[in-house]
N, CA, C and O atoms as a MOPAC input file, in Angstrom:
PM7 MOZYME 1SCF
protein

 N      0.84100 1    -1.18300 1     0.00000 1
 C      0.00000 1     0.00000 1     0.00000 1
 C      0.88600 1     1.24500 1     0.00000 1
 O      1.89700 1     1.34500 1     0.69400 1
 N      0.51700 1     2.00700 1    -0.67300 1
 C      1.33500 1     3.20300 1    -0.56300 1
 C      0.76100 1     4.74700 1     0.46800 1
 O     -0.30100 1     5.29900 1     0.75500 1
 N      2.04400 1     4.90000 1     0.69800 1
 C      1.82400 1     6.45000 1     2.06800 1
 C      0.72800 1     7.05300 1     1.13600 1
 O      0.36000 1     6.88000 1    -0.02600 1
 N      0.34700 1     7.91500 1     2.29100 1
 C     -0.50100 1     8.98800 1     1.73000 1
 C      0.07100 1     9.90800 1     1.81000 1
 O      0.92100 1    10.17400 1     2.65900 1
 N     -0.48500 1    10.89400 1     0.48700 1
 C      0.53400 1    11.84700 1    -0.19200 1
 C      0.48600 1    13.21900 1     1.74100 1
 O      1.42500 1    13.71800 1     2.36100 1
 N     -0.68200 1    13.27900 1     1.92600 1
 C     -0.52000 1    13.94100 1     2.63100 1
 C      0.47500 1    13.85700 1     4.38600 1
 O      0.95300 1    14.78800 1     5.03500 1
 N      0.47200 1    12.47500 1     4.65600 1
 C      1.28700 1    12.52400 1     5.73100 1
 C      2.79800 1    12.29900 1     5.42900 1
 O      3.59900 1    12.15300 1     6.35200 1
 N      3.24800 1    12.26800 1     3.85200 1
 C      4.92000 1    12.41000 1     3.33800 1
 C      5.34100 1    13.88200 1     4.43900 1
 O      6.31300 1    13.60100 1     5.14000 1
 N      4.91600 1    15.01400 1     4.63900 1
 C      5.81400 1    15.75400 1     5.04900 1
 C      5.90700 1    15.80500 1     6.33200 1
 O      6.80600 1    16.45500 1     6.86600 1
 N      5.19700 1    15.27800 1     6.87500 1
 C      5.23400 1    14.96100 1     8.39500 1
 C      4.67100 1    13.52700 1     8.99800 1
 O      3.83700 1    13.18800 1     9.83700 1
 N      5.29400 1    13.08900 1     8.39100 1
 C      4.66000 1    11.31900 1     9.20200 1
 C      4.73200 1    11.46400 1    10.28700 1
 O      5.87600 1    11.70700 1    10.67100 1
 N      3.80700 1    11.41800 1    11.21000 1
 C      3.72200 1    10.54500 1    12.90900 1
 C      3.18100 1     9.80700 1    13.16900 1
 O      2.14600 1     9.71400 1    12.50900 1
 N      3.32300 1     9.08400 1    13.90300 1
 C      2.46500 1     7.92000 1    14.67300 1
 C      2.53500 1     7.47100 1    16.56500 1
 O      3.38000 1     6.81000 1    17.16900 1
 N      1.28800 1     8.14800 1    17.06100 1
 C      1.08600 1     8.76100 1    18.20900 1
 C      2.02600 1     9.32900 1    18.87700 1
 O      2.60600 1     8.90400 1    19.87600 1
 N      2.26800 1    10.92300 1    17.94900 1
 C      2.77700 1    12.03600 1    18.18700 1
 C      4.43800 1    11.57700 1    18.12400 1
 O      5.18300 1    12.41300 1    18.63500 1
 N      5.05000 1    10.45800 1    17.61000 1
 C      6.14400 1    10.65700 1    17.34900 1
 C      6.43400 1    11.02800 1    15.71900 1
 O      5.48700 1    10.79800 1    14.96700 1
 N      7.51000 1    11.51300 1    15.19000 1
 C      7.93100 1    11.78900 1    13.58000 1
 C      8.91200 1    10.49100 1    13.74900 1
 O      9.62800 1     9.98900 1    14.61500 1
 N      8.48400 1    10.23600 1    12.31100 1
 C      8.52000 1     8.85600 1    11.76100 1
 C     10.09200 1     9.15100 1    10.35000 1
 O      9.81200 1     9.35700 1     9.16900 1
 N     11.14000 1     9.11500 1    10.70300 1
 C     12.05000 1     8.95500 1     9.59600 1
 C     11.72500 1     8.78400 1     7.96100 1
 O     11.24700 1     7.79000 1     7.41600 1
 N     12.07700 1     9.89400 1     7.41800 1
 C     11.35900 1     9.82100 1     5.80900 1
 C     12.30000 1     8.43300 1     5.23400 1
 O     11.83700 1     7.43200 1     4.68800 1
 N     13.68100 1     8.70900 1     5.53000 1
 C     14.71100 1     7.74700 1     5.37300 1
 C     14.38800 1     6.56700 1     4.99700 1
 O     14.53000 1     6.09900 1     3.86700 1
 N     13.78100 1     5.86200 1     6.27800 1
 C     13.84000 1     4.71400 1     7.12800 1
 C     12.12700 1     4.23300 1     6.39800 1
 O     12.00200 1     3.24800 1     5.67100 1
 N     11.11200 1     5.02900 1     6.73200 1
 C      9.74700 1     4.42600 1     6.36900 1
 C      9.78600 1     4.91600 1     4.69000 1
 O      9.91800 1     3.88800 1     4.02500 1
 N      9.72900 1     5.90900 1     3.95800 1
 C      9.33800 1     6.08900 1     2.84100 1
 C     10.16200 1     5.73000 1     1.78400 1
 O      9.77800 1     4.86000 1     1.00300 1
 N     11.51100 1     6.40900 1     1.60900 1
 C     12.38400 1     5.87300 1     0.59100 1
 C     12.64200 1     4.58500 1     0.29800 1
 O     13.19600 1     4.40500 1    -0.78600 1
 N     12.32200 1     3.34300 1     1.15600 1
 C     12.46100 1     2.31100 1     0.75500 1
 C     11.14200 1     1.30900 1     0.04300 1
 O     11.15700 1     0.17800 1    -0.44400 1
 N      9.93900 1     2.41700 1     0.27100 1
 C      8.87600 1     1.99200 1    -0.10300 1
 C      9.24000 1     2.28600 1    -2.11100 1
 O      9.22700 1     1.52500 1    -3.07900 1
 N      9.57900 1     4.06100 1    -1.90500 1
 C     10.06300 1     4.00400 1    -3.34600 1
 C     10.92600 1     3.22700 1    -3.79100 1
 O     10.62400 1     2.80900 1    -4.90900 1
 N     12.23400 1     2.70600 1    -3.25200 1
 C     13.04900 1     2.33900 1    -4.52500 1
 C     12.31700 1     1.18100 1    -4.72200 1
 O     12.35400 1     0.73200 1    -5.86700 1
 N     11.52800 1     0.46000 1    -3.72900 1
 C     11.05900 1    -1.35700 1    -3.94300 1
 C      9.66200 1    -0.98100 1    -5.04400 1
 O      9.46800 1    -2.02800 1    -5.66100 1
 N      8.75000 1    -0.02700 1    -5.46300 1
 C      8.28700 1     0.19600 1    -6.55600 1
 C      8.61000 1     0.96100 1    -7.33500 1
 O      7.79800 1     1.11800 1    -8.24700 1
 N      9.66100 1     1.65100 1    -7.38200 1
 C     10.13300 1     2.24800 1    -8.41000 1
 C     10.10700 1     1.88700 1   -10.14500 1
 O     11.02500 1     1.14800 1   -10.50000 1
 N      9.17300 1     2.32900 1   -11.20400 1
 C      8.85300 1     1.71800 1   -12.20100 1
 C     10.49400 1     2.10600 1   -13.28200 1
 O     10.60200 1     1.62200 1   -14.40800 1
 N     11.34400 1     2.80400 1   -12.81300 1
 C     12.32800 1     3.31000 1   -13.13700 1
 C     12.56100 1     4.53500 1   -14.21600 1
 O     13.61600 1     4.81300 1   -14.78500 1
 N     11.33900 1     5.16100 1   -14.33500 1
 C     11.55400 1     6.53000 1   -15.03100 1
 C     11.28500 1     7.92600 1   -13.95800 1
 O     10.58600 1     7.99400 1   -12.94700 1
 N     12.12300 1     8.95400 1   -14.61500 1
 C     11.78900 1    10.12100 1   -13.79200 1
 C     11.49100 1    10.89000 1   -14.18400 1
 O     12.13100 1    11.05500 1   -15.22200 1
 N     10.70600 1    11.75100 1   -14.01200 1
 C     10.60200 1    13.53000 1   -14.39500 1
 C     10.80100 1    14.37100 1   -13.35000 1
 O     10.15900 1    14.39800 1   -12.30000 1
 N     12.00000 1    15.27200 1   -13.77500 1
 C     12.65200 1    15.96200 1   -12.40400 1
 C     12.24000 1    17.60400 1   -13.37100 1
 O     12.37800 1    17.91700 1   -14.55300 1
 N     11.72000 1    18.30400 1   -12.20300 1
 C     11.78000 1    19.60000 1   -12.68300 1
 C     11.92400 1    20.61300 1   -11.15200 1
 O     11.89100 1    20.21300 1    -9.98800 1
 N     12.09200 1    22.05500 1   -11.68100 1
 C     12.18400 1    22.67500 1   -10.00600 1
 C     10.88900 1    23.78400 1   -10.58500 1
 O     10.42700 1    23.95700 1   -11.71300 1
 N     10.59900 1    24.35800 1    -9.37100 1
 C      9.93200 1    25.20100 1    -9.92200 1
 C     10.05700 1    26.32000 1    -8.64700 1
 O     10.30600 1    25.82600 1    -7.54800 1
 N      9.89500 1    27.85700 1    -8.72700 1
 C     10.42700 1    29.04800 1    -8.00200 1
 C      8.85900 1    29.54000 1    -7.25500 1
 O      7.78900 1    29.57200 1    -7.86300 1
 N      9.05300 1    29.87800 1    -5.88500 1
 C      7.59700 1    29.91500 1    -5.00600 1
 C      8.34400 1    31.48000 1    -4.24900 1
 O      8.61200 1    31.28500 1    -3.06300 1
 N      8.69500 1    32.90700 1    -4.73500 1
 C      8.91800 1    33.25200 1    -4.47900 1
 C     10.54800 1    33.70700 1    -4.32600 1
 O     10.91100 1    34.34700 1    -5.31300 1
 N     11.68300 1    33.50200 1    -3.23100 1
 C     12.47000 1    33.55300 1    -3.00900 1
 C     13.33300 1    31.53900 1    -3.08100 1
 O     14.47500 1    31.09000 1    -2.98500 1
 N     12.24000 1    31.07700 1    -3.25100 1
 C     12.65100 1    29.43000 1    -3.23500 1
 C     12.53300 1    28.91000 1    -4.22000 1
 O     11.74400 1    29.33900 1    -5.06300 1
 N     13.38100 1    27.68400 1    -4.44000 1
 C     13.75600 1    27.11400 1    -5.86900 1
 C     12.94800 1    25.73000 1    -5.15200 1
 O     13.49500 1    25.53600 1    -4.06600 1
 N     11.94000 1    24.79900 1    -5.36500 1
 C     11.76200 1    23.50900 1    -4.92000 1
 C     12.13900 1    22.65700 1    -6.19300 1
 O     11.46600 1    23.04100 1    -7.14900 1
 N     12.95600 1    21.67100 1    -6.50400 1
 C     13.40000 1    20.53800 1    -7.06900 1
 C     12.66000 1    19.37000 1    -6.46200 1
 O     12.60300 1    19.00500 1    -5.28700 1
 N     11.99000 1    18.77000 1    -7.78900 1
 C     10.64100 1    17.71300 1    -7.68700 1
 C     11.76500 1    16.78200 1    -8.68900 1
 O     12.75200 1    17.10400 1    -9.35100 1
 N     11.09800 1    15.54200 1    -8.43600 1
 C     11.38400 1    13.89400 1    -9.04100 1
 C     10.16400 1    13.24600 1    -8.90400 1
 O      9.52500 1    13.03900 1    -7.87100 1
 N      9.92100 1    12.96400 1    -9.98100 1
 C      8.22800 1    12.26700 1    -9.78400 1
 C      8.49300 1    10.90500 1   -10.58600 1
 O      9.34400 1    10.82200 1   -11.47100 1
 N      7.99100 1    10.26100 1   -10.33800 1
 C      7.93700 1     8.56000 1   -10.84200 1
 C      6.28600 1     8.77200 1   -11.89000 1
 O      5.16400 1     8.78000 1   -11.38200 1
 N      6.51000 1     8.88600 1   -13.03500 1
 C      5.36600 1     9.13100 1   -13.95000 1
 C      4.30500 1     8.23600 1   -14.06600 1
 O      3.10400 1     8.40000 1   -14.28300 1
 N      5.16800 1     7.02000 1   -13.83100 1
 C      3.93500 1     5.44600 1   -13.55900 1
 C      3.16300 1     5.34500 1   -12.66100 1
 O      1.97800 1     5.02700 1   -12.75800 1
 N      4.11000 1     5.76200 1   -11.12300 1
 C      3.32200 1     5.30500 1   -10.02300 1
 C      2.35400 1     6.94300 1    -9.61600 1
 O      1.64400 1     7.18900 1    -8.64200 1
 N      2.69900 1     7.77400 1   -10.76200 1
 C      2.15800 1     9.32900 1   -10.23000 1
 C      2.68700 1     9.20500 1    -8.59200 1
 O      1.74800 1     9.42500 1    -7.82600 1
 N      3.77900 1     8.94800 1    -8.00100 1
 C      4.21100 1     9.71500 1    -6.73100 1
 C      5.24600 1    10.03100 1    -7.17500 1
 O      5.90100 1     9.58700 1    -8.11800 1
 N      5.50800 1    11.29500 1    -6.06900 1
 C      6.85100 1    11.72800 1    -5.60900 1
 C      7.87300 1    11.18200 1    -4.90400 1
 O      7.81900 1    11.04700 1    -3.68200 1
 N      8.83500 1    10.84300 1    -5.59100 1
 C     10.32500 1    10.10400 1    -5.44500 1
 C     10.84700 1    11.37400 1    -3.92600 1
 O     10.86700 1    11.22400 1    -2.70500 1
 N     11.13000 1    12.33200 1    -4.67600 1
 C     11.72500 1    13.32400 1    -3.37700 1
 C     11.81500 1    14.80400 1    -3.96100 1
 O     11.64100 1    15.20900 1    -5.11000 1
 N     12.06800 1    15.31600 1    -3.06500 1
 C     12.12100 1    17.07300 1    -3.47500 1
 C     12.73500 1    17.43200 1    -2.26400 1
 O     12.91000 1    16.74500 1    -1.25800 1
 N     13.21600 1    19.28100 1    -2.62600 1
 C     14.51000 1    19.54800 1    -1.87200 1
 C     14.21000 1    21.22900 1    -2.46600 1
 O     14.12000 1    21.74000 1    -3.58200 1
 N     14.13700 1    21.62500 1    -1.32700 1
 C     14.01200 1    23.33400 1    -0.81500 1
 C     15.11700 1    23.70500 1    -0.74200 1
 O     16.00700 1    23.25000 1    -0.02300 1
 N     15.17800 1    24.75000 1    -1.63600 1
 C     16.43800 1    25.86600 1    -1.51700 1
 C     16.15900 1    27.26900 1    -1.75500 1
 O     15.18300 1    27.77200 1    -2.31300 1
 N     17.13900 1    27.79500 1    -1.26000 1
 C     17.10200 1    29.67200 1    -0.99200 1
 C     17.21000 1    29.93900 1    -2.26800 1
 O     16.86400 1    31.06400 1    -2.62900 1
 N     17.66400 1    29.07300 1    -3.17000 1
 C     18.40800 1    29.65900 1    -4.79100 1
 C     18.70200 1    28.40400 1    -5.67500 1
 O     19.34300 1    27.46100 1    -5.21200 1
 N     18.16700 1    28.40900 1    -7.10600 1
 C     18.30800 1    27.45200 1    -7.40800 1
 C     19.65300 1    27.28500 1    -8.58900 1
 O     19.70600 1    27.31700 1    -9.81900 1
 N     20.48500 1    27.12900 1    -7.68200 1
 C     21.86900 1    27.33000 1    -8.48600 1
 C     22.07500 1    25.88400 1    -8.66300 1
 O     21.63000 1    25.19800 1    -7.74300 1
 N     22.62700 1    25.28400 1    -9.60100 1
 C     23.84900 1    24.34000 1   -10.15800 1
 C     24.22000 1    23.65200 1    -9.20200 1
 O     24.13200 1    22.43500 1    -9.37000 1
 N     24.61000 1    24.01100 1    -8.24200 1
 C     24.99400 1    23.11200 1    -7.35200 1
 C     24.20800 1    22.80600 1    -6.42800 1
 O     24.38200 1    21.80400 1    -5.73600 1
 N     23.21900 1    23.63000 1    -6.27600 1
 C     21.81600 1    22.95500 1    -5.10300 1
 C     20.81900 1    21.71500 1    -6.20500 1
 O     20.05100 1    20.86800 1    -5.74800 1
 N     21.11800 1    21.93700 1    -7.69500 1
 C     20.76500 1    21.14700 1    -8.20100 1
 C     21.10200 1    19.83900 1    -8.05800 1
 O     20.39400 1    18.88900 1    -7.72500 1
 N     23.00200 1    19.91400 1    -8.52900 1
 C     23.73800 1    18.74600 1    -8.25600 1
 C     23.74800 1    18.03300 1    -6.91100 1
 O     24.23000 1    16.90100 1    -6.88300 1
 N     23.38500 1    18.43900 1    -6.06800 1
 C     23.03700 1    17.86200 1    -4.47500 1
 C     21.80200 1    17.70500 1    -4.13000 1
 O     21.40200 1    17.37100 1    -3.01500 1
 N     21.23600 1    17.91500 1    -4.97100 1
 C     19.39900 1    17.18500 1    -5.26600 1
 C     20.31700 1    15.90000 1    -6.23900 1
 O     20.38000 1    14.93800 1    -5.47400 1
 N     20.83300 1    15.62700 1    -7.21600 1
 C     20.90200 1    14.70200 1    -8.12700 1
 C     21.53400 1    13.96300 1    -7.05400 1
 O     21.02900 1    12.92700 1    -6.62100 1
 N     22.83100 1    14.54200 1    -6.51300 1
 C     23.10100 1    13.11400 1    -5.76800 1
 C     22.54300 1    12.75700 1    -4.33700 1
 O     23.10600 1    12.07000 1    -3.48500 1
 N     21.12300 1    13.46900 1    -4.24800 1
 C     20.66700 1    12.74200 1    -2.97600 1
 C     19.53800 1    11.70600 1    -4.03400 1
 O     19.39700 1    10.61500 1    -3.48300 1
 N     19.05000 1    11.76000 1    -4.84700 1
 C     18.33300 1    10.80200 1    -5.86400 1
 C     19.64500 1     9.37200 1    -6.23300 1
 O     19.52700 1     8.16100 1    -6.42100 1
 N     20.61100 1    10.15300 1    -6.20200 1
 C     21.37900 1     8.77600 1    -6.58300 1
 C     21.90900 1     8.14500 1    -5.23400 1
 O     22.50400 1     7.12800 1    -5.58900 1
 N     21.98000 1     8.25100 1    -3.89600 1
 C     22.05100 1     7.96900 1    -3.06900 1
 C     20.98200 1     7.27300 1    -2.62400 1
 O     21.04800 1     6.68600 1    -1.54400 1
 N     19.99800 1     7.24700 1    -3.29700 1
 C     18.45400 1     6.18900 1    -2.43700 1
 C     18.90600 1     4.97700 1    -3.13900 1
 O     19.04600 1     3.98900 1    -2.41700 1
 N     19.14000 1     4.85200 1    -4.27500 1
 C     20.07500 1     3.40900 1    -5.06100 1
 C     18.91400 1     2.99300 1    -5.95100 1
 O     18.46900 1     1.87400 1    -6.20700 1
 N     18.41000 1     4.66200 1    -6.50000 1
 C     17.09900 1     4.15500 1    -8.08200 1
 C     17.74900 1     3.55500 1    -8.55300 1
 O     18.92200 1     3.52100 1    -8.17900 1
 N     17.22100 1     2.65400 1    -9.79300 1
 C     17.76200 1     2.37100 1   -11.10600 1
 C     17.18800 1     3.05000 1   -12.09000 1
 O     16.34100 1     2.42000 1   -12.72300 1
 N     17.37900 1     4.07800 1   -12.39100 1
 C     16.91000 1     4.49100 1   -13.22300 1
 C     17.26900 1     4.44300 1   -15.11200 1
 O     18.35600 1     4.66700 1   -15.64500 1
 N     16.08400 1     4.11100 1   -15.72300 1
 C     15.95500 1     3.32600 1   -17.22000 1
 C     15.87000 1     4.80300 1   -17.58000 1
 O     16.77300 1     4.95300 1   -18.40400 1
 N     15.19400 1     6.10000 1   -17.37800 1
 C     14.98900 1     7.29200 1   -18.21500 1
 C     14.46400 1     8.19500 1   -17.60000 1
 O     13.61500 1     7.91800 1   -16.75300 1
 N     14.81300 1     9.47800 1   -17.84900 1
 C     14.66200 1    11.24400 1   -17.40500 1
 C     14.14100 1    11.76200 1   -18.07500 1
 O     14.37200 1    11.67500 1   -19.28100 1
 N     13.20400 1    12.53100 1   -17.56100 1
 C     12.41300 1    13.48400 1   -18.50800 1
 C     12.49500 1    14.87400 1   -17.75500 1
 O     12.19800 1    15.01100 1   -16.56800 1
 N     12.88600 1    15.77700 1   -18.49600 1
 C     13.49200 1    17.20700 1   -18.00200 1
 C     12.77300 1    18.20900 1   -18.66200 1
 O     11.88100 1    17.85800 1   -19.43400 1
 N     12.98600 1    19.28100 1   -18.50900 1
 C     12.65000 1    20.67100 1   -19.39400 1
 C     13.66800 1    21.01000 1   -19.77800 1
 O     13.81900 1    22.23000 1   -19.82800 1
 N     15.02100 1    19.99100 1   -20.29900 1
 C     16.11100 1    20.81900 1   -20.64800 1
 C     17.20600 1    21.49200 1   -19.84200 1
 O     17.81700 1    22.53000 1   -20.09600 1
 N     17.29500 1    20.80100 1   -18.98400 1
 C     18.42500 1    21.82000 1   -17.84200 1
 C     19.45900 1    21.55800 1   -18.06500 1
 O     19.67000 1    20.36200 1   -18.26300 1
 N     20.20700 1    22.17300 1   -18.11800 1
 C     21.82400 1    22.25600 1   -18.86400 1
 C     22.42900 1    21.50900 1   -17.55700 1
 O     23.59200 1    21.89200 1   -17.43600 1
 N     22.10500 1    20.64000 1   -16.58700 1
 C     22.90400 1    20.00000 1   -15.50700 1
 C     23.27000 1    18.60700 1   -15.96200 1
 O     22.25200 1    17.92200 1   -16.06500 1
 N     24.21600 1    18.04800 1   -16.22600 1
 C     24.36000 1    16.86000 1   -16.34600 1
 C     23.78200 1    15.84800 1   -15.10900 1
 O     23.72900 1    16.11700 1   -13.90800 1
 N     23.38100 1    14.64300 1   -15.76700 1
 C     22.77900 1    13.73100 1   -15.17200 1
 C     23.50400 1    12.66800 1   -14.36200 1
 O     23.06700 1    11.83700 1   -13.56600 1
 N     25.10300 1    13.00600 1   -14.91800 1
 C     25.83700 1    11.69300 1   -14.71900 1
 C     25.62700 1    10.61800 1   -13.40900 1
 O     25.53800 1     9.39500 1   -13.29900 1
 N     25.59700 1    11.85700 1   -12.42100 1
 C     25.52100 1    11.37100 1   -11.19100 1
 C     24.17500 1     9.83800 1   -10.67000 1
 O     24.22400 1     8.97200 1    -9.79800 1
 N     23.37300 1    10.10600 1   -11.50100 1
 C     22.32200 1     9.28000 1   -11.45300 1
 C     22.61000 1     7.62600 1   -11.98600 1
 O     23.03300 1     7.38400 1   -13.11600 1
 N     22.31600 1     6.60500 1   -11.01000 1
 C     22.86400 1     5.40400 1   -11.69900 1
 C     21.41700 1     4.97200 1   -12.90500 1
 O     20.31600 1     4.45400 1   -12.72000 1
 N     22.18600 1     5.53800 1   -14.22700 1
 C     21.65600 1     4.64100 1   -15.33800 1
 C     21.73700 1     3.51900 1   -15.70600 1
 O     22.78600 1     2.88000 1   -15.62800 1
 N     20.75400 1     3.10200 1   -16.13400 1
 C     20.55800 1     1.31500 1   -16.37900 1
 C     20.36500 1     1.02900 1   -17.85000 1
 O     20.21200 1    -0.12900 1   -18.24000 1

């Protein structure tokens, strides 16, 4: 069964917070259909960087920043390549960031 979208940003369970780590990311990589669409998008003064799994319509992970520079990018890519996706294919808007970091399959 999969989380509900709404308790991803704060899981508890009687009033303790529940490790995104530990309970959610392993739910993704074990259904992970292996494609992504990563885009960021600007809410003001903030850059949010999204990864969405297009099959399962959830969110893989996302990552808040003051500025969405190149390198807050590249440390979004390698916290995606640190969960241990396999990822088969990316779907982008074109961002001039290389992907390398991501383990392709």
């Amino acid at each position: 069964m999969c989380p509900r979208p709404r308790w991803i940003a704060g899981w508890s369970r009687r009033g303790k917070k529940i490790d995104l780590q530990q309970a959610y990311e392993p739910w993704i990589v074990e259904h992970f259909s292996g494609y992504l669409c990563i885009d960021e998008i600007y809410d003001g003064p903030y850059c949010i960087f999204y990864a969405v799994d297009p099959v399962l319509r959830k969110r893989v992970a996302f990552q808040i920043s003051a500025a969405g520079t190149e390198a807050e990018c590249r440390r979004f890519l390698g916290y995606l390549a640190d969960m241990g996706l396999k990822v088969q294919g990316v779907t982008t808007d074109g961002c001039h960031v290389s992907l390398d970091g991501l383990c392709l399959v």
